[in-house]
C-alpha positions as CSV (number, residue, x, y, z in Angstrom):
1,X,-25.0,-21.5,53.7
2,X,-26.8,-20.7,57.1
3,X,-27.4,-24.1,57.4
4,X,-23.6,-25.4,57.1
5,X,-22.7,-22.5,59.8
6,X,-26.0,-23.9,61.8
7,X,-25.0,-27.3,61.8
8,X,-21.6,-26.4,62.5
9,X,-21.7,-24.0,65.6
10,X,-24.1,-26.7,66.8
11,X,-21.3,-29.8,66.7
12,X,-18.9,-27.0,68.1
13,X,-21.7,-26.8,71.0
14,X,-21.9,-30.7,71.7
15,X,-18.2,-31.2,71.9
16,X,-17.9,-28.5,74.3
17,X,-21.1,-29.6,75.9
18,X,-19.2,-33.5,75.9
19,X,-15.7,-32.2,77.3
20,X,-17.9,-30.4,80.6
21,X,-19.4,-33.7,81.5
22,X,-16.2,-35.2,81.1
23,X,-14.3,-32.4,83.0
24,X,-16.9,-33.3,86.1
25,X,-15.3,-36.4,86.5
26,X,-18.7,-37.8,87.7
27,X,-19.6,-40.2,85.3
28,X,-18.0,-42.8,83.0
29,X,-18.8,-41.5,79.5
30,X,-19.9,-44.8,77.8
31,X,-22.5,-45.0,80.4
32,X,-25.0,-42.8,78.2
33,X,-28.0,-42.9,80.6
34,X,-26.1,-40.9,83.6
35,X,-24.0,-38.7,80.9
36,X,-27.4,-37.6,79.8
37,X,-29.0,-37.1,83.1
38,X,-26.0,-34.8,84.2
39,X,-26.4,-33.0,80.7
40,X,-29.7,-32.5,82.3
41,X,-28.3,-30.8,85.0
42,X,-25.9,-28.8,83.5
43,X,-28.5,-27.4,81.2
44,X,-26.7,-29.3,77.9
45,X,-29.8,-29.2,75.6
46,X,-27.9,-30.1,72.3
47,X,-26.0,-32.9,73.8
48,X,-29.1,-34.3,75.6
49,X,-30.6,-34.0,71.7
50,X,-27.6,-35.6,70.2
51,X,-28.0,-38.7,72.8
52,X,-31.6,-39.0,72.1
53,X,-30.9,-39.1,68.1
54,X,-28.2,-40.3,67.5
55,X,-26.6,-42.7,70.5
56,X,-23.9,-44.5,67.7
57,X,-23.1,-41.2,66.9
58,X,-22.1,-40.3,70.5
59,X,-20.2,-43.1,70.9
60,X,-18.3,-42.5,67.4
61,X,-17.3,-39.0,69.2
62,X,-16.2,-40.5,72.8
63,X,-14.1,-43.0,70.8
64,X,-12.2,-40.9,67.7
65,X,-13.1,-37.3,68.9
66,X,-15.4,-36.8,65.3
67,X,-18.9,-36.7,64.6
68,X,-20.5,-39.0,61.5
């Protein structure tokens, strides 16, 4: 059950990670190699994790808003 919550509050954390690079206006979000070196900056750990492991998966959430 910890694990469901884990996974969970951690998706919660991407998207909200996603929608503050997006809110930066700096960088086109398809363009995954400058989305990731801002995430860098702003200190986004799980989302630079979540481009490094699962880059379709990204995408799937820039597209339709959901996660695989």
């Amino acid at each position: 059950m910890n694990k469901v919550k884990d996974e969970l509050a951690k998706r919660d954390r991407i998207r909200q990670q996603v929608l503050q690079i997006r809110n930066t206006g700096e960088v086109n979000m398809f363009d995954v190699e400058n989305v990731k070196r801002l995430a860098y900056y702003y200190n986004c750990h799980d989302l630079i994790d979540y481009l490094t492991t699962d880059r379709a998966g990204y995408i799937n959430l820039i597209l339709t808003g959901k996660f695989n």
